[in-house]
Structure formats: structure tokens, C-alpha cells
C-alpha positions as CSV (number, residue, x, y, z in Angstrom):
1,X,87.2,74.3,45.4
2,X,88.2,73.7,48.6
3,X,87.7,70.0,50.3
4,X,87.2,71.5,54.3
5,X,85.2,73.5,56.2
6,X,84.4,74.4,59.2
7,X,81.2,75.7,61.5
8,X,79.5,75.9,64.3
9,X,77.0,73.3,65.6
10,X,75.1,71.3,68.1
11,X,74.9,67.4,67.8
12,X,70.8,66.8,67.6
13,X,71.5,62.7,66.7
14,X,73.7,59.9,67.0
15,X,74.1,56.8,65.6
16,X,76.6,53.9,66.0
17,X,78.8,53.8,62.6
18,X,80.9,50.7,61.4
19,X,83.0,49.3,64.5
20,X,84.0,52.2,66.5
21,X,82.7,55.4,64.6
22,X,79.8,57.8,65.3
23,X,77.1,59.4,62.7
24,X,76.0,63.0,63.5
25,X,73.0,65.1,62.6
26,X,74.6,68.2,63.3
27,X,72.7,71.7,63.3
28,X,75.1,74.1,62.3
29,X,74.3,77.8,62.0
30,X,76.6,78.1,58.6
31,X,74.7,75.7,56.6
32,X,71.9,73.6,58.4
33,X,71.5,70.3,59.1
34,X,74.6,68.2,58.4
35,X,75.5,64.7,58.4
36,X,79.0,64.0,59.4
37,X,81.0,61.1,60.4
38,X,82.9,61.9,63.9
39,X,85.9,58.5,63.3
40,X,86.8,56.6,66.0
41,X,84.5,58.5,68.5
42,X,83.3,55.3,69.8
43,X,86.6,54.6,71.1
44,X,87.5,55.4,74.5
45,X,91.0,57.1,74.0
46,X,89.1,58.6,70.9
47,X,90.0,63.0,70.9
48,X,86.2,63.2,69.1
49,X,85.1,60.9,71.9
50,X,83.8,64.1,74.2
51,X,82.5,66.0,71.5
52,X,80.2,63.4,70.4
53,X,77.8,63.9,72.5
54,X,74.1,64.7,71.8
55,X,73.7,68.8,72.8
56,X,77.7,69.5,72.6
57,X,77.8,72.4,70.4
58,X,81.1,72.6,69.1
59,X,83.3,74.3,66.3
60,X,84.2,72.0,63.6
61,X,86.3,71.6,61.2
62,X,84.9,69.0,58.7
63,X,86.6,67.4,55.5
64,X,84.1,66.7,52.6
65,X,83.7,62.8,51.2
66,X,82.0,61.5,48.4
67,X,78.8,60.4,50.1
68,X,79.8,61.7,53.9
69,X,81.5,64.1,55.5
70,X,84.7,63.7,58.0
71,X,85.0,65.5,61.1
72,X,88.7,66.2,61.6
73,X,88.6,68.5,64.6
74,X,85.9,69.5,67.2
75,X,86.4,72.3,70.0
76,X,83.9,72.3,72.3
77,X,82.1,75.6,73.0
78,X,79.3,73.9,75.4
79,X,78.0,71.2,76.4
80,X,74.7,71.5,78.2
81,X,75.3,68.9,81.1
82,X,73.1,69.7,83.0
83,X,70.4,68.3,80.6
84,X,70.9,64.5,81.0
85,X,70.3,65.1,85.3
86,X,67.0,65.3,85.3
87,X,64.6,62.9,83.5
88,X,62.3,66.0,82.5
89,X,65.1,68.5,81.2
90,X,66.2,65.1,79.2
91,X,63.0,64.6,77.8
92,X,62.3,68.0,77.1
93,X,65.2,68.7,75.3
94,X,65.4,65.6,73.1
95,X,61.7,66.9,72.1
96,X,62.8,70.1,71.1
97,X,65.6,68.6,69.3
98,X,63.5,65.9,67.1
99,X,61.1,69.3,66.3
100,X,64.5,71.2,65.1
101,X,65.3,68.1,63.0
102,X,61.5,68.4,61.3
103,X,62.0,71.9,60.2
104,X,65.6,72.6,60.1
105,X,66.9,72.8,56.1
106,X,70.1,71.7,54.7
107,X,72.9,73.6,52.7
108,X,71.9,77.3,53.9
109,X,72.6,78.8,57.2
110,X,70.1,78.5,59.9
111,X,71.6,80.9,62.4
112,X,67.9,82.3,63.8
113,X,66.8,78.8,64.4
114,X,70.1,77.8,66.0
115,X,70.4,80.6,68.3
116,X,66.2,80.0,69.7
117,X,67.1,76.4,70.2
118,X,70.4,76.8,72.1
119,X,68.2,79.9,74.3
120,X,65.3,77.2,75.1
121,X,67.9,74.3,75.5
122,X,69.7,76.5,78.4
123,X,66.3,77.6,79.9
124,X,66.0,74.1,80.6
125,X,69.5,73.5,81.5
126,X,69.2,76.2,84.1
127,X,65.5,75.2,85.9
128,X,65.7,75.4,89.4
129,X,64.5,72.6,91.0
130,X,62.7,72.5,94.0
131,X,59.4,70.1,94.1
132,X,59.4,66.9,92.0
133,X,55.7,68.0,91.0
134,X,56.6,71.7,90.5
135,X,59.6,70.7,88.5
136,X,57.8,68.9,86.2
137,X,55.4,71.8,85.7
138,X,58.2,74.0,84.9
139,X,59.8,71.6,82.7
140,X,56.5,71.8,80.9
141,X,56.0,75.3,80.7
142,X,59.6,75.7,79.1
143,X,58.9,72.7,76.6
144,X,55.6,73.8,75.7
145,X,57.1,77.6,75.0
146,X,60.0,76.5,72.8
147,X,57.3,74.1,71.1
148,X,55.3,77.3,70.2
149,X,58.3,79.2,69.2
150,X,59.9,76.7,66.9
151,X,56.8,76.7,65.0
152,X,56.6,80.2,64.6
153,X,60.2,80.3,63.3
154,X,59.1,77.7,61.2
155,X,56.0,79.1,59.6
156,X,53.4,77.0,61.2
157,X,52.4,78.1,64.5
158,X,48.6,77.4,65.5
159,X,46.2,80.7,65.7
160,X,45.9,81.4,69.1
161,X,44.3,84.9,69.5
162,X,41.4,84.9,66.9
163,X,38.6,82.8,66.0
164,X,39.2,80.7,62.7
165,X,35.7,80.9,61.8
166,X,34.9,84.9,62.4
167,X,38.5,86.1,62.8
168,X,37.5,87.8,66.0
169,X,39.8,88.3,69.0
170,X,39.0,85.7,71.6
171,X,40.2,86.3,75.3
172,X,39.6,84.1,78.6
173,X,36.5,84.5,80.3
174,X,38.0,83.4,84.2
175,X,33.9,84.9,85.9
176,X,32.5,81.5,84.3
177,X,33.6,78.3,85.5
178,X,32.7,76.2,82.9
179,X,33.7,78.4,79.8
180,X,35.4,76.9,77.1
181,X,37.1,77.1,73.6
182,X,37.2,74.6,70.6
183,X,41.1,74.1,69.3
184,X,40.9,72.8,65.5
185,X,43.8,71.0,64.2
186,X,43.1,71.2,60.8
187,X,41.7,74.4,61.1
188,X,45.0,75.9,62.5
189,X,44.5,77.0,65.8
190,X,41.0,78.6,68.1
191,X,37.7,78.5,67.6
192,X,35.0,80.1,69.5
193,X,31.9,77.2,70.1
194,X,29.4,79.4,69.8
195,X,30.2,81.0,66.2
196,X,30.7,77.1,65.5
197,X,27.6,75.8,66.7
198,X,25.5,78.6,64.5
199,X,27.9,78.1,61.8
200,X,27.3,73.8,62.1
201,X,23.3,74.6,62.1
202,X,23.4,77.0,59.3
203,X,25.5,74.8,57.1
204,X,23.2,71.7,58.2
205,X,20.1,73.7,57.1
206,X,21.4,74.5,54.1
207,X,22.1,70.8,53.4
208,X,19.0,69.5,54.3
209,X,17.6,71.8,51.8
210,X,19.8,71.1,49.3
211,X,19.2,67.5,49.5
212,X,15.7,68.1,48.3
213,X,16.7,70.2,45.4
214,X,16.9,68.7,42.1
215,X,20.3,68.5,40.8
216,X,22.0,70.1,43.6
217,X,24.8,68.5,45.6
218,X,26.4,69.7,48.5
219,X,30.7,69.8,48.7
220,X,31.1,67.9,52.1
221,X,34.4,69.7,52.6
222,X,34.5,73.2,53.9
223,X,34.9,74.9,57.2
224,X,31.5,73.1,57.7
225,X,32.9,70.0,58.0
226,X,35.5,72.0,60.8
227,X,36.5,69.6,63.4
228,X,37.3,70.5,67.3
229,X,39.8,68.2,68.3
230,X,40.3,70.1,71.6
231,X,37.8,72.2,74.2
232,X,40.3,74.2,76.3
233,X,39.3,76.0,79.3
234,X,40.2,79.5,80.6
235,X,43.5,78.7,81.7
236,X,44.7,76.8,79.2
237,X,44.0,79.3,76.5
238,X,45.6,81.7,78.6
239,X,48.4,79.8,78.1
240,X,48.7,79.5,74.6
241,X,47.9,83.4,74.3
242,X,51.1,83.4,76.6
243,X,53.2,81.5,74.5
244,X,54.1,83.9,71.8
245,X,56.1,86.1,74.3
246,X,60.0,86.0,74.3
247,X,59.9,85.0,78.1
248,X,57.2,83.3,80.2
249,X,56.6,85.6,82.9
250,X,56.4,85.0,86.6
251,X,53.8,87.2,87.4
252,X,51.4,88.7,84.5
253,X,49.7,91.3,87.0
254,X,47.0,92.1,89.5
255,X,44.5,92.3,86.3
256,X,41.8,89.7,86.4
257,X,41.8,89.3,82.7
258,X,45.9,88.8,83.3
259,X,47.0,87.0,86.6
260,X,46.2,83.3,86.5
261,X,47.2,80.0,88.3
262,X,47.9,76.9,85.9
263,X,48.3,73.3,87.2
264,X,50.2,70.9,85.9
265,X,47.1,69.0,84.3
266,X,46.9,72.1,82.7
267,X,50.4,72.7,80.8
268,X,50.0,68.6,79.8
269,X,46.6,69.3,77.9
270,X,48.5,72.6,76.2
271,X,51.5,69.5,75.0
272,X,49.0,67.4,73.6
273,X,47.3,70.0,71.8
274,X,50.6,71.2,70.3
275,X,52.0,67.4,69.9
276,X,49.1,66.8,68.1
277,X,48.9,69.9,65.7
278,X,52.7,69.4,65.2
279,X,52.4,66.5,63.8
280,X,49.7,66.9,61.6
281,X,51.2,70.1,59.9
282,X,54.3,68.2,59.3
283,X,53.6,64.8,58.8
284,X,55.4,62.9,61.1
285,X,55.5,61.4,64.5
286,X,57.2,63.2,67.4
287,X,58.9,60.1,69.3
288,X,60.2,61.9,72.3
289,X,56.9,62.6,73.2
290,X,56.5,58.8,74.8
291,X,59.4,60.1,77.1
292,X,57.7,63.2,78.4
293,X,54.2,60.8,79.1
294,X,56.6,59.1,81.2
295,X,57.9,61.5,83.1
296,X,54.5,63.5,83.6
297,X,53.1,60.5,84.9
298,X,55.5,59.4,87.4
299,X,55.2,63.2,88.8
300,X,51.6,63.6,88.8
301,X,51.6,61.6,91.4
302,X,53.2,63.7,94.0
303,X,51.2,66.4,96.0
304,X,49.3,69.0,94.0
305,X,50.9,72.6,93.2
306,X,50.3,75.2,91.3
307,X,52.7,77.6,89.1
308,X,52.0,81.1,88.6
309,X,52.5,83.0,85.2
């Protein structure tokens, strides 16, 4: 059986190894997440030293060890500079990677889900920027859009079109100001507040009854029980709705029920929401997340702007 290897990937983490070498979490599209020592790539005459680098995605040529792996050779095929000038783009893409990481599996190939990272990673990489403030909402828009796709590659994307409790199709209702929809975390995704209200009073009735009936109990869990973490106005549902599509248009038409303006306020509610669902559904903490609060913060407070979708 042969000892080498060699494939394609795109360094997702780095850690300091021994004196002078360098730990990767490599995605790879041959056989997933990897773990590979890259020697002396702390050094500064060190030939690994420049494909090292978080985002370089590089052909590899790897030797196998007993408990880790040896890179022996690294070509780079891109690097994705452009990432680390801009605070946002940085952030954004470091988020991404730490959901990749959460979902990715080892020892088979993981082509799809290396190909939609490297497309939302060079979306970033290729923002425009113009505005601090209108950076930032862009910025958003394309985290927030990979967010949704990597969950939908993964299995776990949130119900965003239908009601959890009826099933029915739910669509923005932009003639009254102060409509709104419930967002259920642990119910997976939209919930109208209406069929939720009838549904809490029913199910309350029923308890209320049930507590006077000899021998009956009532199970506390159950969509009863159904908690909305979120209440998400017009816009911001029309966002999610959105975020299934390969691209996020520029433009969705003169339609009413279609053309829409969302504010930055807006695409930071949508981040939460996902953040939050994310991390439910898979049990862990996204870190990177801090970084983004950061950023959003220090640009909400330039002059207000809106982006058009």
C-alpha cells in the first residue's frame, strides 16, 4: 500500500507545532478534512512557509505517519489575498470556514462542499468596496448567503417558506407596517403567529381540562410547548426566502411582493438568527461570530444606507 498521496485542499486552521512546524486542518476535495503537519513552515527560508497560510488552496503531496501526516510538497493554486484587507471579508470568511469545519467529514471526498466554499470565499474576495457602512452590508449579505448554503449542503438548513405548525406557504406581507413572523429554533425554521397563537390557546384549553380529569396527565413536550426565539419583519423574511438562490440578486423586480430595500440592521438580525440555529443543530459554538459583532459595530456607526436585492 502506498505511503503518499496527494490532493487538493484549502488550509481552514493553523496551529503552531513543536519549534518551527505548522499543524493544518486541511479541506481537501479527495478525502475531507485532513490533519497534516506542513515541517519547518514556521521558518522563514521555510519552501512550505507560503503555502501555510489559512485560505491557500494548494496541491499536495502528503506522506502518511503513524499518528500524522507529512506534507512534502505544496503548489499553490490560490491564495485568496484579498481576504485578510478588509476586517469584514476576514471575519466573514474565517466564519464560513469554522462552519465548514462543523460539517465537513473525514476519509471520503468532499468535492461539492469544497467547490461552494471556495465560490462564497471568492464572492467575498471580490466585494467591491465603496462605503464603509455599505461594505459591511454586503459583507453581510454574502456571509449570511453562504451561511444558508452550507447548511443546505449539510442537511440542516432552517424552513424558510412554510409554516412549521400548518405547513402553509408563508410570503411577506410589505402593505402592513408592523407584520411579523415567529422564527423557532428548535422547531426548524418559520412560523406564522397567528396559527401559533390558536394553536398555544387550544393546547392550553386542553390542559386546563385535563388537569381536572382524574388520572389524566398532560406530556409538556410537543409543538405546544413550540418556542419563538425570533419575530422577523417583512424584510427580513424576504431575506431568508432569498437565500436559497445560487446568487443574491441585485434587483428582484418591479413586483411589490418582490423588490425590497434591506438595511444593514436588517442582514445583522438574519446572522443572529442563523448563528443561533447553527449552533443549536450542531452543538457547538461558532467563535468567529465575536469577530463579525466587531466589525458590524464599528460600521453601524457611519451614515445610514440601504442595499437593494
Amino acid at each position: 500500500m502506498s505511503r503518499t498521496y496527494n490532493v487538493v485542499g484549502i488550509n481552514l486552521k493553523a496551529m503552531a507545532l513543536g519549534e518551527s512546524d505548522r499543524l493544518l486542518t486541511i479541506l481537501t476535495r479527495e478525502q475531507g478534512l485532513i490533519r497534516a503537519v506542513a515541517p519547518g513552515a514556521r521558518k522563514p527560508r521555510s519552501k512550505l512557509r507560503g503555502n501555510s497560510g489559512l485560505f491557500f488552496v494548494n496541491q499536495l503531496f502528503i506522506a502518511k505517519g503513524r499518528s500524522l501526516d507529512k506534507i512534502t510538497q505544496a503548489e499553490t493554486i490560490k491564495s485568496y489575498s484579498g481576504l485578510s484587507q478588509n476586517l469584514g471579508k476576514l471575519a466573514a470568511s474565517q466564519y464560513l470556514a469554522e462552519l465548514v469545519l462543523a460539517i465537513a467529514l473525514s476519509e471520503q471526498p468532499q468535492e461539492e462542499l469544497f467547490l461552494l466554499l471556495n465560490e462564497h470565499l471568492n464572492r467575498l474576495e471580490q466585494l467591491q468596496t465603496s462605503s464603509e457602512r455599505q461594505t459591511c452590508i454586503l459583507v453581510m449579505a454574502c456571509l449570511v448567503h453562504g451561511i444558508f448554503h452550507l447548511l443546505a449542503l449539510g442537511g440542516v438548513a432552517p424552513q424558510v417558506q412554510f409554516c412549521h405548525l400548518t405547513q402553509r406557504l408563508i410570503e411577506p406581507n410589505f402593505n402592513q407596517l408592523q407584520w411579523q413572523v415567529g422564527f423557532s429554533i428548535a422547531g426548524g425554521g418559520i412560523v406564522s403567529l397567528s396559527d401559533w397563537y390558536q394553536h398555544s390557546q387550544k393546547t392550553d384549553s386542553f390542559a386546563k381540562v385535563a388537569e381536572h380529569s382524574e388520572g389524566y396527565s398532560v406530556d409538556p413536550v410537543g409543538q405546544s410547548d413550540l418556542r419563538i426565539n425570533f419575530r422577523l419583519n417583512s424584510t427580513q423574511l424576504a431575506i431568508l426566502q432569498t437565500l436559497a438562490q445560487p446568487q443574491l440578486k441585485d434587483d428582484l423586480g418591479s413586483d411589490s411582493k418582490q423588490s425590497w430595500t434591506a438595511e444593514l440592521s436588517d442582514w445583522i438580525v438574519i446572522e443572529q438568527v442563523l448563528r443561533q440555529y447553527t449552533e443549536y443543530h450542531l452543538g457547538r459554538k461558532i467563535r468567529s461570530a465575536s469577530l463579525i459583532e466587531t466589525y458590524t459595530q464599528q460600521s453601524d456607526q457611519f451614515p445610514q444606507t440601504v442595499s437593494k436585492l
